[in-house]
C-alpha positions in Angstrom: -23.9 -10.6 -8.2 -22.3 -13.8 -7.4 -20.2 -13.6 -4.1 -16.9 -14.3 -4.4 -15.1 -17.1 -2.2 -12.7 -16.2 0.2 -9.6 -17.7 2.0 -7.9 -16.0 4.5 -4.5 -17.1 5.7 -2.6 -16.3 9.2 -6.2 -15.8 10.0 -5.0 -15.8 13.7 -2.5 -12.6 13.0 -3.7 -9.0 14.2 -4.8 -8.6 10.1 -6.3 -11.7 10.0 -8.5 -10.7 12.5 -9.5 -7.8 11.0 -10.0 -9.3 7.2 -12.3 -11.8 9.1 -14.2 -8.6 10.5 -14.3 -6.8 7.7 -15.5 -9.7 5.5 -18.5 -10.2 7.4 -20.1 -6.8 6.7 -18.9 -7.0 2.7 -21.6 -8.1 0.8 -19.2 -9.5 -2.0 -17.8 -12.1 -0.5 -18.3 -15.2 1.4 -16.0 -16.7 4.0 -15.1 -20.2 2.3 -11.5 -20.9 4.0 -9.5 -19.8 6.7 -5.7 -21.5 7.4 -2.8 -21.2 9.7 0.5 -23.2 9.3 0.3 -25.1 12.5 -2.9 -27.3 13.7 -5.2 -25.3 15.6 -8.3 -27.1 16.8 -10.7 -23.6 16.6 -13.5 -22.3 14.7 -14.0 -19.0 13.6 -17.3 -17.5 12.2 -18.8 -21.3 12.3 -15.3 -22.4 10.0 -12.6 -24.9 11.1 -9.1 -23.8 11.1 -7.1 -25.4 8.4 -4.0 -25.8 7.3 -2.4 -24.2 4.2 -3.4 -27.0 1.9 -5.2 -27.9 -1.6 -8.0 -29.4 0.2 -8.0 -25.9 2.1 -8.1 -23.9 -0.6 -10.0 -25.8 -3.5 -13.7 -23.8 -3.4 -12.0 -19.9 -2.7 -11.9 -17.6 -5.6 -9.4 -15.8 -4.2 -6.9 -16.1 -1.0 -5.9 -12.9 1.0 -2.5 -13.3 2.9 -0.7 -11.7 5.6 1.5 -13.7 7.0 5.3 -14.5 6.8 7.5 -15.0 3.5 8.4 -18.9 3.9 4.4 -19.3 4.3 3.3 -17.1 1.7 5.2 -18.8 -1.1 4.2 -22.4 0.1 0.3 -20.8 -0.7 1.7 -19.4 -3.8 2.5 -23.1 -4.7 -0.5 -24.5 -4.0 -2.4 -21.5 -5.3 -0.5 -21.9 -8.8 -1.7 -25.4 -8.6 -5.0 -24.8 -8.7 -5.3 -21.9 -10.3 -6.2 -19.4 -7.4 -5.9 -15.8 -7.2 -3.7 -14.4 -4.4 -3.7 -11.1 -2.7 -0.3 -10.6 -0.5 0.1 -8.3 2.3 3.3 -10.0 3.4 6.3 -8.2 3.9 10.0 -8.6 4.4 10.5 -10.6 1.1 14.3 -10.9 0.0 15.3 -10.3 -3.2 15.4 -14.0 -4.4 11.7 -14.2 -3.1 10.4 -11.0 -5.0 12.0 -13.0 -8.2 10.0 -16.5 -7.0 6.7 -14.3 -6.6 7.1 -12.8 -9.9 7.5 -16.4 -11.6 4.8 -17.7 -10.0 2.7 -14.7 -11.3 3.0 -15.8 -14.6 0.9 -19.1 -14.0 -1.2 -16.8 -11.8 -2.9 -13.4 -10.7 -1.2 -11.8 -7.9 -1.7 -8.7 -6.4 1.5 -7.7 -3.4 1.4 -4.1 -1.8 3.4 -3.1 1.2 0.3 -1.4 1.8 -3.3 -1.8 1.4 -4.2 1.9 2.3 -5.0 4.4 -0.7 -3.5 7.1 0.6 -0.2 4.9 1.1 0.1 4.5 -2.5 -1.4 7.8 -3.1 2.2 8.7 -1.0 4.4 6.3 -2.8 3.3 7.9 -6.1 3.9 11.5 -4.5 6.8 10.3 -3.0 8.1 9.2 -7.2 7.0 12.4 -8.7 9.1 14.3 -5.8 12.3 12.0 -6.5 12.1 12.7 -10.1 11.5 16.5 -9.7 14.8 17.4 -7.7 17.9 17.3 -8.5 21.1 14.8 -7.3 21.7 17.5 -4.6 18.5 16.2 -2.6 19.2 13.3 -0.2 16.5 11.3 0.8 15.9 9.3 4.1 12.2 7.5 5.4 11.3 7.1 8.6 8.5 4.7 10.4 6.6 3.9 13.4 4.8 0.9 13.7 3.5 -1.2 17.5 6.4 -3.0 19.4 4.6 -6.4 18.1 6.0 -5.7 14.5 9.1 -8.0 13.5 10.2 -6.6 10.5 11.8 -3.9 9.8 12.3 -1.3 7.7 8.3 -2.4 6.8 7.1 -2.6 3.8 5.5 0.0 3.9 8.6 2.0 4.5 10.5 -0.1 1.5 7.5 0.8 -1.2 8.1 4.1 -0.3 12.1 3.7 -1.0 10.9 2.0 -3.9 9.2 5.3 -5.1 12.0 7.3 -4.1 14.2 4.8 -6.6 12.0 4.7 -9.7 11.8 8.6 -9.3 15.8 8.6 -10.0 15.2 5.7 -12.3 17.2 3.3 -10.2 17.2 -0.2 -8.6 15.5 0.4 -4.5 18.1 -2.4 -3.9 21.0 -0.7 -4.9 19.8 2.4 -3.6 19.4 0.9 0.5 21.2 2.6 2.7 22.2 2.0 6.5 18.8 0.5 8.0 18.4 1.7 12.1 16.1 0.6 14.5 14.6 3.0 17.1 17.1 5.3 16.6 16.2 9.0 18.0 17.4 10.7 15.3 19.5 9.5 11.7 21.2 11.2 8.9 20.4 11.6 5.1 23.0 9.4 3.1 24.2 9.2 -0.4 21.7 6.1 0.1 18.3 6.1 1.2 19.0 5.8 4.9 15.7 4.0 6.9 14.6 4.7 10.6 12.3 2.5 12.5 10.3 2.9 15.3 8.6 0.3 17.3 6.4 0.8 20.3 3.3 1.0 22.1 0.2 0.1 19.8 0.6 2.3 17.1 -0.8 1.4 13.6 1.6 3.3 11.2 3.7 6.6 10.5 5.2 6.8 7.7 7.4 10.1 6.2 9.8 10.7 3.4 12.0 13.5 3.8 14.4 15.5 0.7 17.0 17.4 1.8 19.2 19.6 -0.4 20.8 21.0 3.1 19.1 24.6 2.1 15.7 23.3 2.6 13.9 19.9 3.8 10.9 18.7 1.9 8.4 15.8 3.9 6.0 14.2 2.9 3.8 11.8 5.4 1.2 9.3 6.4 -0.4 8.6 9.6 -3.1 5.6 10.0 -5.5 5.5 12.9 -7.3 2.2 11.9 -6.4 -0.9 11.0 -9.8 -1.9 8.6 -8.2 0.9 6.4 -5.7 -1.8 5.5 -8.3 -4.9 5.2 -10.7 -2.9 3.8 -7.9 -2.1 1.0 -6.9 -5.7 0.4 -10.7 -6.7 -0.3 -11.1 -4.3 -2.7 -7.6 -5.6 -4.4 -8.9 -9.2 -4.0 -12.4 -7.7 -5.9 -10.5 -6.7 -8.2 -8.2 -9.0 -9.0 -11.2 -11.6 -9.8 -11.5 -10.2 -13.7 -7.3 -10.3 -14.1 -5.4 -12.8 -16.3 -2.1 -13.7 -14.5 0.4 -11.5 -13.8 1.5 -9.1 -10.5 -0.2 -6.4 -10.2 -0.2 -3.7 -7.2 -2.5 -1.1 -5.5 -0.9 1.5 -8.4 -2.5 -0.7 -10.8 -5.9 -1.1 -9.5 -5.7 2.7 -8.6 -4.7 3.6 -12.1 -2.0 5.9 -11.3 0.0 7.1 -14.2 
């Protein structure tokens, strides 16, 4: 089988790394490209940092990003140019970017997950089938932990699962956002989803959804203890991705959840 030609961008990033380590021991796919948005005079598995650019990106099949939104929809402009496929692992997108993303997916196939992980989105579909099972009287709230390097917050991770919580009840997640806190010890269920995060230390990712109808409290969690589970994931979503026509697609598609 042909190999298929990667791009990686924010290759410097703590999931660039690791897509550039897990690259090297996947036998379908070569290393073609790898891009930062700032001049970096490095090379990295015998390649030359580049810039975010057409030259850049002319000879990859595909380009896997993790990076930050303002940079991840200058790629998606260059990738729509020429007609590249695009993985995204960025998160903290407004709701005017999700809409830009979506329109550039119709020139293009593009695969975006707040997650990578299976048993993520094995959660987030849980996490929907649990919303649409109880009643009004169930408040919901989610809760994450992620290392004290993370930025953004709720994560993405934390927002798919709101987003599961919302399609469960049939509603918009953004209408459904409640009060968002930041290392608070403990928070309260709302009428919205309420979101708690937690940054500190090194820690890869805990996530939990919690129900509560004040009688009884139903959880459901996730906890990662390596990052390849997430590179790993976002290789097999660029694989896949290679036999797509345009449009967006997620991890729920390529899992074929219901």
């Amino acid at each position: 089988m042909k190999k298929i030609n990667l791009a990686i961008s924010g290759c410097l990033g703590r999931m660039g790394q690791q897509l550039i380590k897990s690259s090297k021991s996947n036998k379908n796919f070569k290393l073609v490209a790898l891009t930062e948005n700032k001049i970096i005079n490095k090379k990295i598995a015998n390649i030359k940092l580049d810039l975010n650019t057409e030259l850049a990106f002319k000879k990859t099949d595909v380009i896997v990003d993790f990076t930050v939104p303002k940079c991840t929809l200058d790629i998606l402009k260059i990738a729509s140019r020429l007609k590249k496929r695009v993985v995204i692992g960025t998160t903290g997108f407004t709701k005017k970017e999700d809409s830009l993303i979506k329109k550039y997916s119709k020139k293009i196939p593009i695969l975006k997950a707040g997650n990578m992980s299976l048993g993520v989105n094995l959660l987030m579909y849980l996490t929907e089938i649990a919303s649409k099972s109880l009643n009004d009287e169930y408040l919901s709230k989610v809760y994450e932990v992620h290392h004290k390097h993370k930025k953004d917050y709720p994560s993405g991770t934390a927002l798919m699962l709101g987003k599961g919580i919302a399609n469960g009840k049939n509603k918009n997640l953004y209408n459904l956002i409640g009060k968002k806190f930041l290392n608070k010890k403990s928070f309260q269920y709302g009428k919205k989803i309420n979101f708690n995060s937690i940054r500190k230390g090194e820690i890869i990712g805990e996530h939990e959804v919690a129900f509560s109808s004040g009688k009884e409290i139903i959880k459901l969690n996730h906890e990662a203890f390596d990052r390849s589970l997430y590179s790993d994931g976002a290789l097999i979503a660029a694989k896949w991705l290679i036999n797509k026509r345009p449009g967006l697609y997620s991890m729920r598609d390529l899992l074929n959840f219901e």
